[in-house]
BAVO-690413 format. One line per field, with one value per residue (C-alpha): residue in three letters; x, y, z; chain; residue number from 1. Coordinates in pm, 1 decimal. Layout:
# residues N
res = [ALA,...]
xx = [X,...]
yy = [Y,...]
zz = [Z,...]
chain = [A,...]
n = [NUM,...]
//
This chain:
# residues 247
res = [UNK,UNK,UNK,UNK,UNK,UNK,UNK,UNK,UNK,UNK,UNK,UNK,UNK,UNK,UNK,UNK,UNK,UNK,UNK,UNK,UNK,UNK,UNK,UNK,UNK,UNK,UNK,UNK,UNK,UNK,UNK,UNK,UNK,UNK,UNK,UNK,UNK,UNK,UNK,UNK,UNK,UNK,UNK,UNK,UNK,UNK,UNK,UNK,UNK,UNK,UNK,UNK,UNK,UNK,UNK,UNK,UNK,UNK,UNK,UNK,UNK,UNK,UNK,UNK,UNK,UNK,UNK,UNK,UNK,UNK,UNK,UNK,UNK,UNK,UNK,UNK,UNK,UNK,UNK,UNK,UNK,UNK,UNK,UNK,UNK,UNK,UNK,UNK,UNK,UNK,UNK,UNK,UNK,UNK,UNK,UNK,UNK,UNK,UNK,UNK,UNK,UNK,UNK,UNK,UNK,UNK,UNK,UNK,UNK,UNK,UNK,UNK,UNK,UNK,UNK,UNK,UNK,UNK,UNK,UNK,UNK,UNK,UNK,UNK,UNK,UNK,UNK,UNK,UNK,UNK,UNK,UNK,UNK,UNK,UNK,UNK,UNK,UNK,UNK,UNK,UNK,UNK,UNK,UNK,UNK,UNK,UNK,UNK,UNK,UNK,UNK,UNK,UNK,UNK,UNK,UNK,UNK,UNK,UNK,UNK,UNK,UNK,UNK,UNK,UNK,UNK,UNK,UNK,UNK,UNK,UNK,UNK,UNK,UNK,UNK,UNK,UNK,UNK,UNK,UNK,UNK,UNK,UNK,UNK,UNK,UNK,UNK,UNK,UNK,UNK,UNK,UNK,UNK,UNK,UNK,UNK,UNK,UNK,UNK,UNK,UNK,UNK,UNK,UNK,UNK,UNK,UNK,UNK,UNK,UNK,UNK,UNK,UNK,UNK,UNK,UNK,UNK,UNK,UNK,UNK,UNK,UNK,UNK,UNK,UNK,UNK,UNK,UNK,UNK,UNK,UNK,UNK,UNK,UNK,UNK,UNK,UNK,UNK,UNK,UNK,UNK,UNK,UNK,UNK,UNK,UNK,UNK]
xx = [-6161.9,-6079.0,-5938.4,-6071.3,-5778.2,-5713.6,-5957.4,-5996.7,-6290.1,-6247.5,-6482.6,-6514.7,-6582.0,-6619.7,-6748.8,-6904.2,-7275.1,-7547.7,-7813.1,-7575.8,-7294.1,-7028.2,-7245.0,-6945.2,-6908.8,-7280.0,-7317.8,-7453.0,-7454.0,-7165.5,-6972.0,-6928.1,-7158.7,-6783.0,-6737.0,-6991.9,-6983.5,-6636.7,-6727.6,-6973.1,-6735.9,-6510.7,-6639.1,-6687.6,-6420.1,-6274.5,-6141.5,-5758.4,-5786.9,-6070.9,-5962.1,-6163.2,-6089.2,-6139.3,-6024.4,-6086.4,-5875.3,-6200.5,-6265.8,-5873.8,-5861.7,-6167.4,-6091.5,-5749.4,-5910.2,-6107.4,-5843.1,-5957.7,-5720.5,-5735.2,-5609.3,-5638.1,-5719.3,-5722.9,-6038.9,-6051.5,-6258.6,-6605.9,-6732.3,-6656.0,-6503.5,-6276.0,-6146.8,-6171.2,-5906.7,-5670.8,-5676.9,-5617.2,-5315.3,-5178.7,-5224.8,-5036.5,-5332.9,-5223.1,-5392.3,-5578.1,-5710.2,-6049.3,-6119.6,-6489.3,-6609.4,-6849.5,-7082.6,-6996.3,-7334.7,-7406.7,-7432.9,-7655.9,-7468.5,-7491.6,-7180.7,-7270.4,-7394.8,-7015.4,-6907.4,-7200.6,-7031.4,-6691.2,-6732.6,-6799.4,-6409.0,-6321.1,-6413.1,-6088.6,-6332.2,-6518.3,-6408.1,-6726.3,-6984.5,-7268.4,-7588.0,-7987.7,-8268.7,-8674.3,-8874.0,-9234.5,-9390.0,-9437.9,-9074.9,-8956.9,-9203.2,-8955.8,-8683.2,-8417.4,-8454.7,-8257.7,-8311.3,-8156.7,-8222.1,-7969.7,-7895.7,-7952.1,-7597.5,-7566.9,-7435.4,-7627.9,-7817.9,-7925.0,-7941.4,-8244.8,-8416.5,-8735.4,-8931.3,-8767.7,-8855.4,-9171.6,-9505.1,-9679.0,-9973.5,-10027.2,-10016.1,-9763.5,-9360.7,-9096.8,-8873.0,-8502.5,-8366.9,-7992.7,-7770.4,-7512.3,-7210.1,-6938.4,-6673.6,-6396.9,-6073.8,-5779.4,-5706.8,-6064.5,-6097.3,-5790.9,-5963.7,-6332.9,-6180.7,-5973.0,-6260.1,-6452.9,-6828.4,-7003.4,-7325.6,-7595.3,-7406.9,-7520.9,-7844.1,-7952.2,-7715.0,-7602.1,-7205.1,-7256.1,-7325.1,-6988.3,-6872.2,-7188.5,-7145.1,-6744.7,-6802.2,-6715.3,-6962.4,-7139.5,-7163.4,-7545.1,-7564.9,-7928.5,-7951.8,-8212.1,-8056.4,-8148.2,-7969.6,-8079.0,-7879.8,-7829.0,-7920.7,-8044.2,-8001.6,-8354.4,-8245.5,-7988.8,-8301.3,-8412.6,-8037.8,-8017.3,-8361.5,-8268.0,-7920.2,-8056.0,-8346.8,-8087.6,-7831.0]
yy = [321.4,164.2,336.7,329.6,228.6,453.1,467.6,555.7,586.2,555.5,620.4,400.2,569.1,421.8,581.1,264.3,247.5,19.9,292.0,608.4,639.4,897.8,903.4,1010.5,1346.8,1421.0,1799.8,1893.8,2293.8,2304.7,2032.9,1668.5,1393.5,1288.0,1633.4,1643.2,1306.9,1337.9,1697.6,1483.8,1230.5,1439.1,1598.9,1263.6,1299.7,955.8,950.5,1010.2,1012.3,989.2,892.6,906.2,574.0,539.2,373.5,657.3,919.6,1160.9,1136.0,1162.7,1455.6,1649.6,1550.6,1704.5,1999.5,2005.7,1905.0,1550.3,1317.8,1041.0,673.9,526.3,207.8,-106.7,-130.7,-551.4,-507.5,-634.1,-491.0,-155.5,-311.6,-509.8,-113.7,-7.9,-283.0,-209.4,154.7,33.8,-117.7,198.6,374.8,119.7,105.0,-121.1,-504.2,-368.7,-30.1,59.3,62.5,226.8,176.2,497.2,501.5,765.0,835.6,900.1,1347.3,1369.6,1136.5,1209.7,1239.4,1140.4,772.1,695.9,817.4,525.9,288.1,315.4,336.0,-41.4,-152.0,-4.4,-346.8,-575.3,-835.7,-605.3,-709.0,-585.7,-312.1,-215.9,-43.7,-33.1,129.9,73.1,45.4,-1.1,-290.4,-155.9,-61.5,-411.1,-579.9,-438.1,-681.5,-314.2,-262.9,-552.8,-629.2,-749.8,-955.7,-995.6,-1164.5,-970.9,-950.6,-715.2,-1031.1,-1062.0,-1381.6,-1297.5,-1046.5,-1049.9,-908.7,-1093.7,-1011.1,-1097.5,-1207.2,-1382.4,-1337.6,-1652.6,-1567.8,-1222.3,-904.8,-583.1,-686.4,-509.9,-475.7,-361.0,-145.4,-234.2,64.5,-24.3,122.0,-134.1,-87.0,-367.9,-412.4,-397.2,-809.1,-889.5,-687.6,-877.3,-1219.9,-1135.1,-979.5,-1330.3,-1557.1,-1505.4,-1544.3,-1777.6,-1941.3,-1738.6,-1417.9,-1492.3,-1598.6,-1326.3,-1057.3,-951.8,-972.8,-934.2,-1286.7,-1371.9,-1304.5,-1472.5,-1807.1,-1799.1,-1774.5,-1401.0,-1174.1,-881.6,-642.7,-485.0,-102.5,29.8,412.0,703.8,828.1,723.2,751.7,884.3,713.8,845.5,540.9,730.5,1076.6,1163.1,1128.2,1432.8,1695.8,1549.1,1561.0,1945.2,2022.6,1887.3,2051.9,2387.6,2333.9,2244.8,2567.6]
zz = [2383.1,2075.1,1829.0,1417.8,1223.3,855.8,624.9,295.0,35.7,-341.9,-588.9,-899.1,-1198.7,-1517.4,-1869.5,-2044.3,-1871.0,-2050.9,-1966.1,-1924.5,-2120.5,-1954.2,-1617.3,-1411.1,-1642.0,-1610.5,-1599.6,-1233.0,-1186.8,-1356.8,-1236.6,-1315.9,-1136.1,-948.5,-821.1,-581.2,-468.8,-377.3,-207.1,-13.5,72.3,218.8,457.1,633.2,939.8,928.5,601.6,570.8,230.1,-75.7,-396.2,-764.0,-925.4,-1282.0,-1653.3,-1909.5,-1981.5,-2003.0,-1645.1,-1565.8,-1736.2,-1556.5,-1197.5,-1292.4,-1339.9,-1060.5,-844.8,-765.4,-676.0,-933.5,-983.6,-1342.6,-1319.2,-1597.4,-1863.5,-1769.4,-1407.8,-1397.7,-1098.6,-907.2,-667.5,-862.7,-939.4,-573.3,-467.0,-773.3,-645.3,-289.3,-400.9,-594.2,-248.4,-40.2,168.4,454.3,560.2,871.0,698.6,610.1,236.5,167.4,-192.4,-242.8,-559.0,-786.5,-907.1,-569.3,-562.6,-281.8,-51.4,331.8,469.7,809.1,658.3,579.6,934.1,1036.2,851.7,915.0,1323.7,1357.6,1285.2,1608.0,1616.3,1527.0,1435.4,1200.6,847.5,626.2,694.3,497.4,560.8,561.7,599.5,650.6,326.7,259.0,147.7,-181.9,-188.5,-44.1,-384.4,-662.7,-743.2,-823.4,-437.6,-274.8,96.1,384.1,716.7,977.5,1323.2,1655.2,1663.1,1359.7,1066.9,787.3,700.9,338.0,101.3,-196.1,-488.2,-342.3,-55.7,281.3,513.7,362.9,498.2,486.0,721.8,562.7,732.3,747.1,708.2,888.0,551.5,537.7,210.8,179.4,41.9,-163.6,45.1,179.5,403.7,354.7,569.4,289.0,368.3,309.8,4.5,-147.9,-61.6,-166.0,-565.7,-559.8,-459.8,-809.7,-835.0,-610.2,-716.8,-509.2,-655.7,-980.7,-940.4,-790.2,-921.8,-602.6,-563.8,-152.0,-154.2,-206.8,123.1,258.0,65.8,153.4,537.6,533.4,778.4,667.4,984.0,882.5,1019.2,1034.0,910.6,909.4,582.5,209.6,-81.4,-429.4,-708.4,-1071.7,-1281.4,-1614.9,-1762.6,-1643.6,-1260.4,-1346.9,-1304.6,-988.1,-823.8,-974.8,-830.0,-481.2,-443.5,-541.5,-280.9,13.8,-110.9]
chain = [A,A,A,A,A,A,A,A,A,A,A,A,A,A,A,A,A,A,A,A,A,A,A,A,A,A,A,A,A,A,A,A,A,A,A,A,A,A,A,A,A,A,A,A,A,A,A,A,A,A,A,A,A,A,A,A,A,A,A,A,A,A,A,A,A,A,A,A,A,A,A,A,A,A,A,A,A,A,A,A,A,A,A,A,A,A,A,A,A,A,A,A,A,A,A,A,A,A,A,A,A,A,A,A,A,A,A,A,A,A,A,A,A,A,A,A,A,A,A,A,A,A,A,A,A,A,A,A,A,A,A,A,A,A,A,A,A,A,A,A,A,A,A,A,A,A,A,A,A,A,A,A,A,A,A,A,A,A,A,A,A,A,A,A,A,A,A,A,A,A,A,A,A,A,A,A,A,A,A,A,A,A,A,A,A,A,A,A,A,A,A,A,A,A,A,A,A,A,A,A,A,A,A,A,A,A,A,A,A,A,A,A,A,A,A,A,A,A,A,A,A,A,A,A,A,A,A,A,A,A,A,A,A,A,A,A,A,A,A,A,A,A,A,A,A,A,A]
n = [1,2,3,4,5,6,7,8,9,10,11,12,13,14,15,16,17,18,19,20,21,22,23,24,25,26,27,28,29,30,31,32,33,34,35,36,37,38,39,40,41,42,43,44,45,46,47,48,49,50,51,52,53,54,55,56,57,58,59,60,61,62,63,64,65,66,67,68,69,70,71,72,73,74,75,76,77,78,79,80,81,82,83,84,85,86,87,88,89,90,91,92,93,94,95,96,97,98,99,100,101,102,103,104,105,106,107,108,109,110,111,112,113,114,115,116,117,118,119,120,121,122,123,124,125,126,127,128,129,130,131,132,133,134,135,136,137,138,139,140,141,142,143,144,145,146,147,148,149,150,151,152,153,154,155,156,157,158,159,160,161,162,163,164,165,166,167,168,169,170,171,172,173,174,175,176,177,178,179,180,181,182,183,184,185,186,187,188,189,190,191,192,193,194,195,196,197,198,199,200,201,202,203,204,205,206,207,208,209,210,211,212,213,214,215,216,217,218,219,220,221,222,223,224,225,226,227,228,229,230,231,232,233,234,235,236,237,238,239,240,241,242,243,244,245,246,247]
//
C-alpha cells in the first residue's frame, strides 16, 4: 500500500481585506477567526505539521498568545498562495511533501475534507488536489460560486465563474461547486508561484487556471462536505450561531 508522503497545511493570513479589514482577528467566542480554523485543521490526521502564515505583526502577536505556531511572511505577495510557498520554504518543507493551503476565514472547516484531499498523493503522480461538491442550478448561475468539470479520470478540464457545462437543449444540469482548498506537492508549488499569471487566470479571476493553461493537472476530489466562508463582518453571526449549535 502506498504510503502518503508529509504533509503540511498553512494558513495565510493577512490584515489588509477590501471588504474586511483585520478578518483574521475577527472576534469568534472569544477567540480570533485563525484560532478555530487552525483547531479545525488539526485535528486532520495527516498533517505533520499546521502552520498560521501571515505579514502583520497584529496577527503575530495573537497566535503567540494562543499558542499558534506562526511564520511572518513579506507584505509584497499578491495571492495567498504566493504566502503559503514563502512559508513552505521557512519550514524546509521537502520537494515530494504535501503543502495544503487552508483558508483562514474558514472557522467551520471539516476536518475530514482535508483528510479527502490529501489521500490522493499516495499517488506519486498526484501533483495538485482540490475539491467539489454538487450545487443547484441556482447556485451554479452566480458568477462568486466558481465551478468545475473534470475527466472520468479525476483531471480537471476547466474551472468557471459561468455556468458549466452549458445547457444548450434546456433541462436540469448536473453542476459541480469547487471549494477553494488545494493541495500542492512542494516542487509544484515552487513552479506554479514562478510561472506568473496566465491569460485565462485573469480573465476570469481564477488563479487555478494557471496550472491548467501551463500543462499542470488538477486531480478534482468530489466531497459531501461544504464550506461556509467569512467574506464580510456580517458572516461573523452566522459562524457564532453555528458553532454554538454544534457545542
Amino acid at each position: 500500500m502506498p504510503q502518503l508522503p508529509p504533509c503540511y497545511g498553512i494558513i495565510p493570513a493577512r490584515y489588509a481585506s477590501s471588504r474586511f479589514e483585520g478578518k483574521p482577528l475577527a472576534d469568534i467566542l472569544g477567540r480570533p477567526m485563525f484560532w478555530h480554523v487552525y483547531q479545525r485543521a488539526i485535528q486532520c490526521p495527516l498533517f505533520g505539521k499546521v502552520v498560521l502564515a501571515t505579514d502583520d505583526s497584529r496577527i503575530y502577536t495573537e497566535a503567540c498568545k494562543f499558542n499558534v505556531p506562526v511564520v511572518m511572511t513579506g507584505t509584497e505577495h499578491t495571492s495567498g498562495t504566493d504566502r503559503v510557498l514563502e512559508a513552505a520554504e521557512a519550514l524546509s518543507v521537502p520537494d515530494d511533501a504535501v503543502v495544503v493551503n487552508i483558508q483562514g476565514d474558514e472557522p467551520l472547516l471539516e476536518p475530514a475534507m482535508l483528510t479527502e484531499l490529501m489521500e490522493p498523493f499516495a499517488d506519486p503522480n498526484i501533483r495538485v488536489a482540490t475539491l467539489a461538491t454538487k450545487i443547484t442550478a441556482e447556485e451554479a448561475a452566480s458568477p462568486d460560486q466558481v465551478k468545475v468539470v473534470w475527466t472520468r479520470s479525476g483531471s480537471a478540464l476547466y474551472f468557471s465563474r459561468a455556468p458549466i457545462p452549458h445547457l444548450r437543449d434546456g433541462g436540469e444540469g448536473n453542476y459541480w461547486g469547487h471549494i477553494g482548498l488545494y493541495a500542492f506537492r512542494m516542487r509544484t508549488l515552487r513552479r506554479f508561484v514562478a510561472l506568473g499569471q496566465s491569460e485565462l487566470e485573469r480573465q476570469e479571476k481564477l488563479e487555478q487556471l494557471r496550472l491548467l493553461e501551463n500543462d499542470i493537472p488538477i486531480y478534482v476530489v468530489p466531497t459531501q462536505f461544504r464550506t461556509h466562508g467569512v467574506d464580510r463582518p456580517e458572516d461573523i453571526e452566522k459562524v457564532i450561531n453555528a458553532l454554538s449549535e454544534n457545542n
